[in-house]
C-alpha positions in Angstrom: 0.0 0.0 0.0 0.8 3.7 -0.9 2.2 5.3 2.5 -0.3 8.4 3.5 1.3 11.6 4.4 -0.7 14.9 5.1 1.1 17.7 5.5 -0.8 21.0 8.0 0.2 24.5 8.0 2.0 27.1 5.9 1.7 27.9 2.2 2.3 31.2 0.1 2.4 32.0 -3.7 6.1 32.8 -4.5 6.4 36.3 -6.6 9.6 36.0 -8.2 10.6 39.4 -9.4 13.0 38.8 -12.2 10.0 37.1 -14.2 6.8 38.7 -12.1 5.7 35.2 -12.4 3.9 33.8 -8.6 4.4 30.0 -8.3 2.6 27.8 -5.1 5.0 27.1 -2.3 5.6 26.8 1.3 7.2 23.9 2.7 3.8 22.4 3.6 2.5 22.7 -0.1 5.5 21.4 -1.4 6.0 18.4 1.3 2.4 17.7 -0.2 3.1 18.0 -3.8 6.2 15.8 -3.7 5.2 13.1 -1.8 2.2 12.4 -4.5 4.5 12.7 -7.1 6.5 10.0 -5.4 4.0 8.0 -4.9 2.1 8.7 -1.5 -1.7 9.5 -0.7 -1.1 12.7 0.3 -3.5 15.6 1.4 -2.9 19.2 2.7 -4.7 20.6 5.4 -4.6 24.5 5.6 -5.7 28.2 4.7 -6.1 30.3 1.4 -8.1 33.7 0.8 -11.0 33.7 -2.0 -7.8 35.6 -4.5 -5.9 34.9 -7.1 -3.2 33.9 -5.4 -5.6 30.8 -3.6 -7.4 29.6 -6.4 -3.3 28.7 -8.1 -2.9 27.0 -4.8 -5.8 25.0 -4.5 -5.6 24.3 -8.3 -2.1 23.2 -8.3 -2.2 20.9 -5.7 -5.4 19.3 -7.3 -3.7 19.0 -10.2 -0.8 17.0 -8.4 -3.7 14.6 -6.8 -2.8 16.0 -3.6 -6.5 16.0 -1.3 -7.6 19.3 -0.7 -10.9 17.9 1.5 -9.6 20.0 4.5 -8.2 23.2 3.2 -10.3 25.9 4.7 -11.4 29.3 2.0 -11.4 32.2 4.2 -11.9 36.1 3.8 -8.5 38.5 3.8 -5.7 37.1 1.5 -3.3 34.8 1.1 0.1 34.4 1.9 2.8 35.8 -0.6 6.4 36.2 -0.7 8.7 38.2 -3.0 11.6 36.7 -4.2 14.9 37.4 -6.1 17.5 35.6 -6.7 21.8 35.9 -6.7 23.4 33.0 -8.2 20.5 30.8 -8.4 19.9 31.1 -4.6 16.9 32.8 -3.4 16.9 36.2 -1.6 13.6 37.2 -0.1 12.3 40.4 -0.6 9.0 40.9 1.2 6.7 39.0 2.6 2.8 38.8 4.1 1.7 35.8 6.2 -2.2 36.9 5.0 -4.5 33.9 6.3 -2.4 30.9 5.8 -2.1 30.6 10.3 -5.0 28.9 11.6 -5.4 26.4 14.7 -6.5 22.8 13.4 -9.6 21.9 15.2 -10.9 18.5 16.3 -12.7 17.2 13.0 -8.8 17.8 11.2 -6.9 16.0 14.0 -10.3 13.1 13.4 -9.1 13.5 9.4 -5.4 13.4 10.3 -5.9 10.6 12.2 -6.4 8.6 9.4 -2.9 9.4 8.0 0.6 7.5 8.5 2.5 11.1 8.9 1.4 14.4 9.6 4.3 16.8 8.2 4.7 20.3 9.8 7.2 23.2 9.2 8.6 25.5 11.8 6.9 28.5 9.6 3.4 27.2 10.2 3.4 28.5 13.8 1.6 25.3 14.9 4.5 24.5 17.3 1.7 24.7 20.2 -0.3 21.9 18.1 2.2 19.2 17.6 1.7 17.1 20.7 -1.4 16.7 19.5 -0.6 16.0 16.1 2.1 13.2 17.0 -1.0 12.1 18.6 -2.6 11.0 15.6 -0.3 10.2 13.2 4.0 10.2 12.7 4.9 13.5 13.2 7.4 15.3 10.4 8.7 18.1 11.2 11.0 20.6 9.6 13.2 23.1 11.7 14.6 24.6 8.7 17.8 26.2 9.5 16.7 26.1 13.7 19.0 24.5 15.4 18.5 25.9 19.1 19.5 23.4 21.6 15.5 24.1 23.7 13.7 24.0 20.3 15.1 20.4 19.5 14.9 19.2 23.0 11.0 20.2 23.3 10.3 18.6 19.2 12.4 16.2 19.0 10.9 13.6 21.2 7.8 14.2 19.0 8.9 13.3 15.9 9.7 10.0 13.3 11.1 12.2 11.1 13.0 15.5 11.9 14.8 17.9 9.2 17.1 20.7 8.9 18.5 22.8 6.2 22.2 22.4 7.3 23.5 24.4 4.1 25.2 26.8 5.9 27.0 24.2 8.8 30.3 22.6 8.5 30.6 18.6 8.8 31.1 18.9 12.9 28.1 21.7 13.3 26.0 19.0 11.2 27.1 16.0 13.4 26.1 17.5 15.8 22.4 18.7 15.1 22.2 14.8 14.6 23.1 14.1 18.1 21.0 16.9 19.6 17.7 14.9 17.7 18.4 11.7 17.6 19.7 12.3 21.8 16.6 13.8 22.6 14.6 11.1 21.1 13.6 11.8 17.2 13.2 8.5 15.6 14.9 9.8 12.0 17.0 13.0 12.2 18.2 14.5 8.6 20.1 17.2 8.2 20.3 18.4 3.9 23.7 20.3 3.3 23.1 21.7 -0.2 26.2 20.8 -2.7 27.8 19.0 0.8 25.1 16.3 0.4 23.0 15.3 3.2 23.4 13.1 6.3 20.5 10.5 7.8 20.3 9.0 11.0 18.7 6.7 13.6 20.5 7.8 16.3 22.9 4.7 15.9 23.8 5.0 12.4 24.6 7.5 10.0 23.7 7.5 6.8 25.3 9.9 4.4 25.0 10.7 0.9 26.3 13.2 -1.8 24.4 15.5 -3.5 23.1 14.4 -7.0 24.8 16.6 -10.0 22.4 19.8 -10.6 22.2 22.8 -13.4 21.0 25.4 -10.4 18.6 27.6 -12.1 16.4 28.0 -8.8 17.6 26.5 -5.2 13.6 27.1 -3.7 11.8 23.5 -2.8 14.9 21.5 -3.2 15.0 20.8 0.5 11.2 20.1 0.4 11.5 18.0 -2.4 14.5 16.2 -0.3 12.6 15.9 2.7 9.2 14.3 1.0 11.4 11.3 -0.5 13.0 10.7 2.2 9.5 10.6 4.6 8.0 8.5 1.5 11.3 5.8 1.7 11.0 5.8 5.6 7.5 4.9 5.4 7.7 2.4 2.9 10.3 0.7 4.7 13.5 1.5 2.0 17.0 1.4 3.3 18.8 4.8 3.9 21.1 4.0 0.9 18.4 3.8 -1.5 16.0 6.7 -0.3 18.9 9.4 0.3 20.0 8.6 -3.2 16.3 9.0 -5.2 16.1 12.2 -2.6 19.3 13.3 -4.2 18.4 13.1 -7.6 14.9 14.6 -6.8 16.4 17.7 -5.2 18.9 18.0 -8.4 16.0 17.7 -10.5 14.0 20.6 -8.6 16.7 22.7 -8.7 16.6 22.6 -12.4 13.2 24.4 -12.5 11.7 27.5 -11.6 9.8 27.7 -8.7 9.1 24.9 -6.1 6.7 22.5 -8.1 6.2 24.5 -11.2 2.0 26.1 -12.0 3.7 29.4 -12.2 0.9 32.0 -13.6 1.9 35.9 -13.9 1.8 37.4 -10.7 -1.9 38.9 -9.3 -0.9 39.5 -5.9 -1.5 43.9 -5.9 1.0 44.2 -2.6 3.6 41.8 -4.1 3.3 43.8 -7.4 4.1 46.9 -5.9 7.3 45.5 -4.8 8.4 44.1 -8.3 8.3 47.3 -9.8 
């Protein structure tokens, strides 16, 4: 059977500047997107404006068969981000949480429930919510470039799978986030090092791979994208070897496109305009 992964929390449309073209993202919507492509039931539980900038959301994630039976419509608007880029590598510009924070109530924890893994990132603002969460289903969590010593001692315990973007630590810095997860009781701890590869562990062994060879045209989703396949192979039982490897090649291949998942449309977000001009 397909592993079932919903992911809860954040999303925005993505207004890259250089093209004034907005693309769906936020690690949620893209942990959601991936995983389908690579072959989970996956679903995505949050919060999008009646705009523009909603409808490409919802649309694009039903158009990757990810289930959209909890995302909530709302009045205000929805979450943008403006983004340039130097070398490839994203710079953000502005950006507007608009409704995407919400509080999940007990008829989504009833729907998570009947998930394998619940995947949440540190920008949802949800942190209050996950011991409830791991509650339900296998808790996924992704502390970005957070690496406090309190953070991972309070998140840790929670989680199967816990994931940081170590692009920016040196071999030592990244052993050691792996300790401080796997120590304080994280069942999987990943840590995704860019161009240095990545590093997996069960808090006995650890797993490392390099990265996959990549023409960078756009670095945003690659660590989403790396993230997914490596929930998916977990769940479906895969050896470290084999899922860090597919992961690598899935984040090489991400980086190769614009925007996180593609669906880019010309931008139609008024604030956001304003600050590509």
């Amino acid at each position: 059977m397909a592993p079932r992964i919903v992911a809860v929390g954040d999303n925005v449309v993505d207004c890259y500047r250089k093209h004034a073209v907005m693309f769906p993202g936020g690690n949620c919507v893209n942990v959601a997107a991936y995983a389908s492509r690579f072959g989970a039931e996956s679903a995505y539980v949050g919060a999008v404006a009646a705009d523009p900038a909603g409808t490409l959301l919802a649309r694009s994630l039903g158009e990757e068969g990810v289930g959209l039976d909890r995302l909530r419509v709302v009045d205000g608007f929805t979450a943008y981000c403006v983004i340039d880029h130097e070398d490839g590598d994203r710079v953000f510009v502005q950006s507007e949480l608009g409704v995407s924070r919400f509080a999940p109530d007990g008829e989504d924890l009833a729907f998570i429930g009947t998930f394998d893994a619940v995947h949440v990132g540190r920008s949802s603002g949800l942190d209050g919510h996950l011991r409830e969460l791991a509650g339900v289903a296998a808790l996924s969590y992704d502390f970005a470039t957070t690496t406090d010593p309190d953070r991972i001692a309070r998140i840790a315990p929670l989680c199967f799978l816990a994931s940081f973007s170590g692009g920016g630590l040196s071999q030592a810095e990244a052993d050691a986030v792996l300790r401080s997860a796997s120590g304080a009781g994280a069942r999987w701890t990943l840590v995704t090092r860019g161009a240095d590869g990545a590093l997996l562990s069960d808090g006995t062994t650890v797993h490392e791979c390099p990265a996959a060879p990549a023409t960078v045209v756009d670095t945003l989703g690659a660590g989403d994208t790396f993230a997914a396949r490596v929930l998916v192979g977990l769940l479906r039982g895969e050896s470290p070897a084999h899922l860090l490897a597919e992961a690598a090649r899935a984040a090489a291949a991400t980086c190769g496109i614009v925007g996180a998942f593609g669906h880019g449309v010309p931008v139609d977000v008024p604030a956001a305009a304003l600050a590509l001009s």
